[in-house]
Legacy VTK file of the C-alpha trace (Angstrom):
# vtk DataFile Version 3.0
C-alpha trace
ASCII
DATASET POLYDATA
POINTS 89 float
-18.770 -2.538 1.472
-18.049 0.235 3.712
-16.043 3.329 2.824
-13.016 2.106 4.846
-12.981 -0.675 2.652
-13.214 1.355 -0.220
-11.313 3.073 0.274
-8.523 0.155 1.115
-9.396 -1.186 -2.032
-8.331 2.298 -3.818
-4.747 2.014 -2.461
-4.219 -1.778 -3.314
-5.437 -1.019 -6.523
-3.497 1.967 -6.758
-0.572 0.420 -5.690
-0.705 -2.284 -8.647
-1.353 0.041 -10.954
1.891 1.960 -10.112
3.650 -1.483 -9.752
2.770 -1.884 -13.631
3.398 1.682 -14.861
7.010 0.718 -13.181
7.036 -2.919 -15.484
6.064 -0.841 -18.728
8.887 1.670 -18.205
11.788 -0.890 -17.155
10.372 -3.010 -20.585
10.464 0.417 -22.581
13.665 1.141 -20.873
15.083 -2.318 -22.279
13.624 -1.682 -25.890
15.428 1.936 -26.201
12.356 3.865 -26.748
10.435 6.943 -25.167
10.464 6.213 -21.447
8.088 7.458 -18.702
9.892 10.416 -16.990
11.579 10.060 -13.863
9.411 12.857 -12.327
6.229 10.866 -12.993
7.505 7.423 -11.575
8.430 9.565 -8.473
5.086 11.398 -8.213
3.374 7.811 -8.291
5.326 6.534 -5.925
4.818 9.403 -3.574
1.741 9.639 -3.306
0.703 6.131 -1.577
2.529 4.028 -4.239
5.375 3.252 -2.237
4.641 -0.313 -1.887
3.666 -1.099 -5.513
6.919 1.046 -6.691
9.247 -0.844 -4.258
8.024 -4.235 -5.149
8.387 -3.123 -9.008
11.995 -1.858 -8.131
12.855 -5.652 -6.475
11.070 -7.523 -9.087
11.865 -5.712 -12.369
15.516 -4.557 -11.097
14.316 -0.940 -11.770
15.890 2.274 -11.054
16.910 0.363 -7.346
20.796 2.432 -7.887
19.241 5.905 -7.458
19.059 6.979 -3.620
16.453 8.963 -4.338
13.667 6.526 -5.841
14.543 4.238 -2.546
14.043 7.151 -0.421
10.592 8.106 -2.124
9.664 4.780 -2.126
9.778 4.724 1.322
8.003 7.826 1.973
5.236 6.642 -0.423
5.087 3.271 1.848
5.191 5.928 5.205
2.307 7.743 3.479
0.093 4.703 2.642
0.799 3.137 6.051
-0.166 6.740 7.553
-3.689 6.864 5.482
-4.400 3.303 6.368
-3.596 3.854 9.586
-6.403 7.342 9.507
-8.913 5.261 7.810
-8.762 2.460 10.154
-8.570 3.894 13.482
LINES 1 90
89 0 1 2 3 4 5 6 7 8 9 10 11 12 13 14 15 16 17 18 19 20 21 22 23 24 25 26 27 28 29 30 31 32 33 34 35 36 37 38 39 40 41 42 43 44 45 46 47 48 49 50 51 52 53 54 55 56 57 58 59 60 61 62 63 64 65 66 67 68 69 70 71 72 73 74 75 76 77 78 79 80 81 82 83 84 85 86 87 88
């Protein structure tokens, strides 16, 4: 497997990783007990998990009211499509 491959694999990966850590805090959210802070969810997202975030945020109806996890989201999904785009050219 080459390293562009790799490192495509990271960010899917990545991206379903976030996509859960978004499941566990809408199912933590539902069960009243200590949630994941909003800071972290946004950090995730940022930085290239835009895609898994936004597709946790349709799916799990999770934190879609707040402006700014839509606008992160799509600044994570900017920043992905920016390093795939680097890696691939």
């Amino acid at each position: 497997m080459k390293l562009d491959e790799r490192i495509t694999l990271v960010l899917l990966i990545w991206n379903v990783i976030v996509f859960l850590i978004y499941g566990i805090d809408k199912s933590k959210a539902r069960r009243r007990v200590w949630r994941i802070p909003e800071k972290i969810l946004l950090i995730l997202a940022f930085t290239c998990g835009g895609f898994g975030a936004c597709l946790a945020g349709i799916i799990f109806h999770h934190k879609t009211r707040k402006w700014y996890f839509k606008t992160v989201w799509f600044l994570g999904m900017v920043s992905t499509l920016v390093a795939l785009y680097f890696i691939w050219r």
